[in-house]
N, C-alpha and C positions, 0 to 999 in steps of 0.2 A: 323470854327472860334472858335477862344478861348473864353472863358466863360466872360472872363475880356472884351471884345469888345460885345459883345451882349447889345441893347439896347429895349427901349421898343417898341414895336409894331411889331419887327423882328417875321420873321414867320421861327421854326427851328421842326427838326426831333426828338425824342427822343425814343428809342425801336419799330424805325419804325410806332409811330403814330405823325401826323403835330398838332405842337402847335402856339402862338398864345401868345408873352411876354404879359401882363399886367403890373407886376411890376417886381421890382429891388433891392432886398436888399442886402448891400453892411456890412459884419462885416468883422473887422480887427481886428487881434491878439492882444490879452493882452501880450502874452509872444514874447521875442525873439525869432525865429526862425520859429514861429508859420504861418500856411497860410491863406492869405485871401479869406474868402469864400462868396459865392453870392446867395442867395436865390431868387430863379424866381419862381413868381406867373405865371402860362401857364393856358392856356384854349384850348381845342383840337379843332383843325378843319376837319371835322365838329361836330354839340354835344355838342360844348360849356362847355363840361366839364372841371371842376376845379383842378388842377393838381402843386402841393408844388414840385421844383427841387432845390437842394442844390450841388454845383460844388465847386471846387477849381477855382483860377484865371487862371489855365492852364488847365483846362479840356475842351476838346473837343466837341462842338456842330455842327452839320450840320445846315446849314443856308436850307432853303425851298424859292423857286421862285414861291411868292404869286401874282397875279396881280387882282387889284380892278377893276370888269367893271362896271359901271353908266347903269342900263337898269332899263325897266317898267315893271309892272307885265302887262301882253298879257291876259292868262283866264288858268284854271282848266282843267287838263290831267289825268280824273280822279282822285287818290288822287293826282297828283302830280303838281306842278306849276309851270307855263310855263312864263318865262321873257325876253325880250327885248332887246338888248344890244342898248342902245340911241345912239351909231356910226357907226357899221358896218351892225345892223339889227341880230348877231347871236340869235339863241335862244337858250336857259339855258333851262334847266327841272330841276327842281327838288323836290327830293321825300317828301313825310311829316315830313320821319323822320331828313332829314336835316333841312329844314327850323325850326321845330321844336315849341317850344313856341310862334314863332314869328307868327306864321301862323295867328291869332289874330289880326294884325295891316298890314293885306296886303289887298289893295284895290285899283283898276284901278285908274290911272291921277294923282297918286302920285310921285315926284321928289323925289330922294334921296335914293333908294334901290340900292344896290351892291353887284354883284354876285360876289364869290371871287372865281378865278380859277387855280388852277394846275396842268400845262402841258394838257391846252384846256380842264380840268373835271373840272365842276363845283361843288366844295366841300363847300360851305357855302354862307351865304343868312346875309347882314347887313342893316338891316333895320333905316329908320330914327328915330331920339329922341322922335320925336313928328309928330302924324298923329292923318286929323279931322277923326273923326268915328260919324254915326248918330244912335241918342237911340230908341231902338227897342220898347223897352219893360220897361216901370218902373210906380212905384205907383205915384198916382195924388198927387199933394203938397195937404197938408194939411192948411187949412185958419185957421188963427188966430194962430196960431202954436207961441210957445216962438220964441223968437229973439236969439236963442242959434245956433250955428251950428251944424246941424245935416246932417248925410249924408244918402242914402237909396242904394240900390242895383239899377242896371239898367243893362240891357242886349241888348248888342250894334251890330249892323247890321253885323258885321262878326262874331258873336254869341258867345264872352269873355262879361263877366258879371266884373261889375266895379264899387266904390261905388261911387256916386256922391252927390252934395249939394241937400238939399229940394227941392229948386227952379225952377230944370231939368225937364224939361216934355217929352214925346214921342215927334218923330219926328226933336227933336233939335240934332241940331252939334255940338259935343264938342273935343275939344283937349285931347288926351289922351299919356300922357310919355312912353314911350314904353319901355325903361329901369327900371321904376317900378310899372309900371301897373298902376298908378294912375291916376285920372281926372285931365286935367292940366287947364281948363276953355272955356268957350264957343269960339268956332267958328264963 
């Protein structure tokens, strides 16, 4: 597909590894004759790595046949993780190193993970915005404490550590953004 047709979310090939558009910048010439070129923000699948591509409006990209399946995470294969396809029952494995960062926000009876697959390999893991997680680990509120907001360290049941408000005790469920790791509010 031409450079000028690619949109965002297109999953395409480039030196033979799969990307993953983000964004789209689109600059046109100051001068006569001059060509339009297109800057694509990619992220590689799998690795999620960050990758700058600068094309002409006629250069060439291979398009990639990504297909999103809806499953549940099943249990732990070793390092590697074993999910559900919510349709046909297939199972997915996959390794730590693909799942990667997210490893973090994965927990049984959760909607909304999708294995993303090419040509029946499962090459990457997209996890929801937001999953409840319960705190393992964190210091006792302090009484009488100012009225300022302050937040403390806590160390949450699939064992990423995350900063939370005073207020947060052991045992409590809280929402946590899984796109920036931050506390998103109780559960």
């Amino acid at each position: 597909m031409k450079a000028s047709d690619v949109k965002k979310g297109n999953v395409v090939e480039n030196d033979g590894i799969v990307y993953q558009v983000r964004d789209i910048e689109r600059s046109s010439p100051t001068a006569r004759g001059g060509n339009v070129t297109f800057r694509f923000t990619l992220y590689s699948i799998p690795g999620n790595r960050k990758f700058d591509l600068s094309l002409r409006a006629d250069d060439e990209l291979k398009e990639v046949s990504l297909d999103r399946r809806q499953a549940k995470f099943s249990y732990m294969d070793g390092e590697a993780f074993v999910f559900m396809d919510d349709e046909d029952y297939t199972q997915y494995t996959l390794d730590a190193a693909v799942v990667g960062d997210n490893a973090g926000y994965i927990v049984e009876d959760v909607e909304g993970y999708y294995v993303q697959v090419i040509d029946d390999a499962p090459v990457g893991l997209q996890v929801p915005t937001s999953v409840i997680l319960t705190v393992k680990d964190t210091a006792p509120e302090m009484k009488g404490a100012s009225a300022t907001k302050r937040s403390k360290p806590a160390t949450l049941n699939t064992g990423i550590e995350i900063q939370v408000p005073e207020y947060i005790t052991n045992d409590e469920k809280v929402w946590v953004n899984t796109l920036t790791g931050e506390f998103a509010g109780r559960a």
